[in-house]
C-alpha positions in Angstrom: 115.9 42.6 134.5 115.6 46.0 135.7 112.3 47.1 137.9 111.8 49.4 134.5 111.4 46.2 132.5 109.3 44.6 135.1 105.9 43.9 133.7 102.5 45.2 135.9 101.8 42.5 138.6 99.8 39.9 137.6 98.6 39.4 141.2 100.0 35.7 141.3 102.4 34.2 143.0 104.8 31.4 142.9 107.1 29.1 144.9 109.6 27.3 142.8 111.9 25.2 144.1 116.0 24.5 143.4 116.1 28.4 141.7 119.2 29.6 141.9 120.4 28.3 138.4 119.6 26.1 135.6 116.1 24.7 135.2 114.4 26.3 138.6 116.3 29.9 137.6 114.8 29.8 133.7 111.4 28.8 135.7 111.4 31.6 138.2 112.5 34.0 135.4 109.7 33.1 132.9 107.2 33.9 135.8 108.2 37.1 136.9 108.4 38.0 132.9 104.8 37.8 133.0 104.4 39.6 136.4 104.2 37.0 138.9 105.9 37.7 142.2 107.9 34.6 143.4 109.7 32.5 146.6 112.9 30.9 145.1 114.4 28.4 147.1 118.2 26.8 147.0 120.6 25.5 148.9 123.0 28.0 149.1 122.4 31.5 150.4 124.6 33.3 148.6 123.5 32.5 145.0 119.7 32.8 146.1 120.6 36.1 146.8 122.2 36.7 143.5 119.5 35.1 141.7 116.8 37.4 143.3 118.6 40.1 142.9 118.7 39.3 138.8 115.5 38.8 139.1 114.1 41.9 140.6 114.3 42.4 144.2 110.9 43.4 144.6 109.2 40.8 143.5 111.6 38.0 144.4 112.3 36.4 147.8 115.0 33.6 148.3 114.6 31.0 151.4 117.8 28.6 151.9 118.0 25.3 152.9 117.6 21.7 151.9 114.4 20.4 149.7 114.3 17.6 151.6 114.3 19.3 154.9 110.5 19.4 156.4 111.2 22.0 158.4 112.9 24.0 155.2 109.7 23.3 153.1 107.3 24.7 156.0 109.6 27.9 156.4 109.8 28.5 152.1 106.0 28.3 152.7 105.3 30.8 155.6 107.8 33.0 154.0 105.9 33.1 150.5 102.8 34.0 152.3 103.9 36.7 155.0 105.6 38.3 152.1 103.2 37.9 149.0 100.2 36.9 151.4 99.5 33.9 148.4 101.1 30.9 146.8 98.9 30.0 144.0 101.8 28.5 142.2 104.1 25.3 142.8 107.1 24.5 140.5 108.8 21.3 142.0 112.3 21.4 140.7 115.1 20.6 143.6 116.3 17.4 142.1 119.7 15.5 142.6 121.7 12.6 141.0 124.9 12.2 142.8 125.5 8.9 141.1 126.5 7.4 137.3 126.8 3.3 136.8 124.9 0.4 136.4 121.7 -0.6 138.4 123.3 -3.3 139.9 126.3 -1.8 141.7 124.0 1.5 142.9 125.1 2.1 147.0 121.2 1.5 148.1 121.7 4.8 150.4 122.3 7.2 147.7 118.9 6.0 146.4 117.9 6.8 149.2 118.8 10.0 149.0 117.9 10.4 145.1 114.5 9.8 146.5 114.5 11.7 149.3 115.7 14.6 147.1 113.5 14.2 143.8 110.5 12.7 144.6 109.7 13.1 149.0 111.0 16.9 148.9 108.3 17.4 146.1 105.5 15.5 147.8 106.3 17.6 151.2 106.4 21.6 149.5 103.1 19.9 147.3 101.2 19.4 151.4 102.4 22.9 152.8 101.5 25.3 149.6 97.9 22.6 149.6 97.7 23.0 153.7 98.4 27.3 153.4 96.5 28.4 150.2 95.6 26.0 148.0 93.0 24.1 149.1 90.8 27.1 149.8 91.6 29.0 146.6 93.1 26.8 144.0 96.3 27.0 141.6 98.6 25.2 140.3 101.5 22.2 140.6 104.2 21.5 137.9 107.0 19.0 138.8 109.8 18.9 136.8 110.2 15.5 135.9 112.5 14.1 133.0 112.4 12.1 130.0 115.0 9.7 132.1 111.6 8.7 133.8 109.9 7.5 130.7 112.2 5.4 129.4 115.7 3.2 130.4 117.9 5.4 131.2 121.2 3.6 131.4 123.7 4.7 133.8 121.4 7.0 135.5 118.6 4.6 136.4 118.2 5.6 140.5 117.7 9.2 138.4 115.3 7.9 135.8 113.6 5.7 139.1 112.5 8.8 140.9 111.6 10.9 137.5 108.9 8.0 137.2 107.7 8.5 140.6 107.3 12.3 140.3 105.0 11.1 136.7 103.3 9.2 139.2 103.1 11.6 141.8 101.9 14.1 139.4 98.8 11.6 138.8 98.2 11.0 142.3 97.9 14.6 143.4 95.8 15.7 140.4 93.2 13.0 141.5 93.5 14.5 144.9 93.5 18.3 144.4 90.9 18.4 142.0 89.0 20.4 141.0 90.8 23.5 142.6 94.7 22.5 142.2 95.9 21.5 138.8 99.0 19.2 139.0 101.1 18.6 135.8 104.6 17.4 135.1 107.4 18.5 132.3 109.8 16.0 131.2 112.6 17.6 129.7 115.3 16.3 127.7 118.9 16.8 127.8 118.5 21.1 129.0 122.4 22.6 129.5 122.7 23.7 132.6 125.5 22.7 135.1 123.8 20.2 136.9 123.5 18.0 133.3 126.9 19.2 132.4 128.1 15.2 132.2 125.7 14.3 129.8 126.6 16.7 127.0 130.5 17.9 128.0 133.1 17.5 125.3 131.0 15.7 123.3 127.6 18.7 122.5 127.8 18.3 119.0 127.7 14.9 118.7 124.9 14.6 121.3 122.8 17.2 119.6 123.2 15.4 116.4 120.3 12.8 117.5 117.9 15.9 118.2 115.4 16.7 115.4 115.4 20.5 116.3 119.0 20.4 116.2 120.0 21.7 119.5 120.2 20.8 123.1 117.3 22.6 125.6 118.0 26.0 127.5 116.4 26.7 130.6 114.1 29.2 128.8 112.3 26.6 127.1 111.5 24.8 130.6 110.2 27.9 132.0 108.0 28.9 128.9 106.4 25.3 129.6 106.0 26.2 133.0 104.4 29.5 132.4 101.8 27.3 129.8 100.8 24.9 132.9 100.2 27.4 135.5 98.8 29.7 133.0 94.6 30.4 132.1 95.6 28.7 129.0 96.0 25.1 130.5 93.2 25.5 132.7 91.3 22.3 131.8 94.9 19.9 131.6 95.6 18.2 134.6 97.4 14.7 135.3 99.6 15.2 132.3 103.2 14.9 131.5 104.5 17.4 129.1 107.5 16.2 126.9 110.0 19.0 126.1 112.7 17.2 124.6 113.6 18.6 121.1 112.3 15.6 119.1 115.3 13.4 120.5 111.9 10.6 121.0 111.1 10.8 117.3 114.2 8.3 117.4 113.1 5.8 119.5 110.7 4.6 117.0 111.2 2.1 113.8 113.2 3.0 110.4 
């Protein structure tokens, strides 16, 4: 996107976490579409840099470091507002699942970590954006969640553990930060982007083949849910959990 193709300002701003690709990039991209300015965070400093750059370097900054790192969520936070003097938006997406196999075999300190990652991370950023802007003028929260936390998930259950904490989360904070802070959650389904590469790899068709809508997600399709929560047009939904999964739980039922 060029700064030609760069829509007027819309005078909001954003903070969206793990945006360097996948998920968090299709996020930050659907929000600058509309004119929002936005903080993109990441672990590595070299693709934040290329992401903002994509994005348009005007109305994109990128702040390294690890979601789970207190001191990395305070910086993203002060950063956002010395640049953009706002953060009206939160998009909670750093996640991580370092681990495939069964429940009872799962080393208890990558769980640990799952949590720390998907679920602590998201609570931290949710108390420095509440703490530096929200409180006193309101916005919006959307964790990303996942349909893993709705259901069993087999093989991935320390992943599908957290996902149903960030539901709950979600809940908890939207009891809290009402009535200026709305807090919702997507649940995607299976979206192709690296990090889910193991789910669909080598096998896409045949994995597609039990979605209605006949196709995996994009990042796109996150991010146009996104732009719906934090949006005028969801401003009396709060403390829900927005499926986006292609149909694929139309097949859970009977028949």
């Amino acid at each position: 996107m060029t700064a030609q193709e760069l829509p007027e300002p819309s005078g909001k701003v954003a903070l969206v976490t793990g945006a360097s690709r996948g998920i968090g990039y299709g996020v930050a991209e659907a929000l600058v579409t509309r004119g929002d300015r936005v903080c993109i965070t990441g672990r590595g400093e070299e693709a934040l840099k290329e992401a903002a750059e994509r994005l348009g370097a005007d109305r994109v900054i990128a702040v390294a470091g690890k979601a789970h790192d207190e001191a990395h969520q305070a910086l993203a936070v002060e950063r956002t507002m010395e640049a953009f003097g706002r953060v009206d938006f939160l998009i909670n997406n750093a996640g991580t699942n370092p681990v495939f196999g069964p429940m009872a075999e799962l080393d208890l300190n990558v769980v640990r970590k799952v949590y720390e990652t998907n679920v602590i991370s998201a609570l931290g950023f949710a108390q420095q954006t509440w703490k530096a802007w929200q409180k006193d003028h309101g916005g919006a929260i959307v964790n990303i969640a996942s349909i893993a936390g709705l259901t069993a998930s087999p093989f991935v259950g320390a992943y599908g553990m957290s996902k149903a904490a960030m539901v709950n989360l979600t809940l908890q904070l939207a009891h809290e930060f009402a009535p200026l802070v709305r807090v919702n959650a997507i649940a995607p389904a299976v979206v192709k982007t690296k990090f889910a590469t193991a789910l669909y790899e080598g096998r896409e068709e045949e994995v597609t083949a039990g979605y209605p809508l006949g196709r995996l997600g994009v990042p796109a399709d996150i991010g146009g849910a996104a732009a719906f929560l934090t949006s005028g047009q969801s401003d009396w939904i709060t403390g829900q959990t927005l499926v986006v999964d292609g149909g694929i739980f139309l097949n859970a039922g009977v028949g």
